[in-house]
N, C-alpha and C positions, 0 to 999 in steps of 0.2 A: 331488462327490456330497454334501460334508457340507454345503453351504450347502443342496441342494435338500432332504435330510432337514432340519435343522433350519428352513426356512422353510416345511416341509409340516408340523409337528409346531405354529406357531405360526400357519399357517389354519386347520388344525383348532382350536386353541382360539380363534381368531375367527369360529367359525360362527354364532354366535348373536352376533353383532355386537359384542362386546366381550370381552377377554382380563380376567376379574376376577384377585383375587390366589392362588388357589389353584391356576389353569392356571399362571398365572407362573410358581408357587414351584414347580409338578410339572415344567416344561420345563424351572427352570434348576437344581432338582435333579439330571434324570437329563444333562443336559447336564455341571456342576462332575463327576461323579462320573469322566470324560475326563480329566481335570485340562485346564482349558481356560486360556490366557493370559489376563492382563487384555485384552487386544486382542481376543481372541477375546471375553469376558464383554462387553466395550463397543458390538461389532456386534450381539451375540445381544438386547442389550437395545435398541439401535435397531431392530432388526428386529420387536423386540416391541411399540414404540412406532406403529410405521407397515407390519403385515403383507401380504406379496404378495398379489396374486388367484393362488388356484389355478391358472386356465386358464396363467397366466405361467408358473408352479411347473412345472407339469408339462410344458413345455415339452425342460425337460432330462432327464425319463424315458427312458430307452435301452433298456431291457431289461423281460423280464417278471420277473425278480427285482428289477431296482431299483423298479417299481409294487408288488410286493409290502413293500418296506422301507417307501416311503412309504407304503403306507395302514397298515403295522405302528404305524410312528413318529406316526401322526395318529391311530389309535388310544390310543397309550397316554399321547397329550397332552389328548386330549378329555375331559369329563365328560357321561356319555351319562346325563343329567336332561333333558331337554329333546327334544324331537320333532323339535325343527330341526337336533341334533347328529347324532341317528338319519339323518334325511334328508341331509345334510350327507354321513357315510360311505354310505349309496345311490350320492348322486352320485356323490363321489370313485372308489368302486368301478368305474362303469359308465366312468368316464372314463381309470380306468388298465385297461380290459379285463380285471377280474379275474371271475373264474366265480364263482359261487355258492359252491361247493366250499373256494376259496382264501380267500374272504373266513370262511365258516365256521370252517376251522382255523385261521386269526388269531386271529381272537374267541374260540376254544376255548382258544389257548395263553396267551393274554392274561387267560383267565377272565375273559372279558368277555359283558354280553350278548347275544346274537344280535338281526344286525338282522331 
């Protein structure tokens, strides 16, 4: 499950088609804060190099709380400047079947803002 959250938290910062250095340094923050191996920091940052297609990612979703993690984790990897980040979590949303509702109290608890 930790490869699909952290390679949903690193689509989310490629929605706008490129991972600049501030999404980096926010994934491999709250990423280190695990205490992650060098092993582990070596894949997180290939995976940052060359990010999955979502449709892939979420292949491994199982549950309705693992969709809820992942679009948790892709929110608080994202910077919502951009109209295409906003749309970005739409999609994601409609594709892990979350309600209105759920995606709402993410973004509340995240103080994030509403899409």
């Amino acid at each position: 499950m930790a490869v699909i959250l952290i390679r949903s938290m690193i689509a989310a910062a490629n929605a706008d088609g490129h991972i600049d250095e501030n999404e980096r340094a926010r994934i491999m923050s709250k990423l280190n804060r695990s205490g992650m191996s060098g092993e582990e920091k070596s894949f997180i940052v290939k995976e940052l190099d060359t990010p999955q297609p979502i449709d892939t990612i979420l292949q491994g979703v199982t549950s309705s709380k693992m969709a809820e993690m992942v679009y948790t984790v892709s929110l608080m990897a994202i910077e919502l400047d951009e109209e295409i980040e906003f749309d970005y979590l739409r999609k994601l949303g409609r594709k892990l079947s979350l309600d209105g509702a759920a995606i709402s109290r993410i973004h509340e608890q995240l103080d994030m803002p509403p899409l």
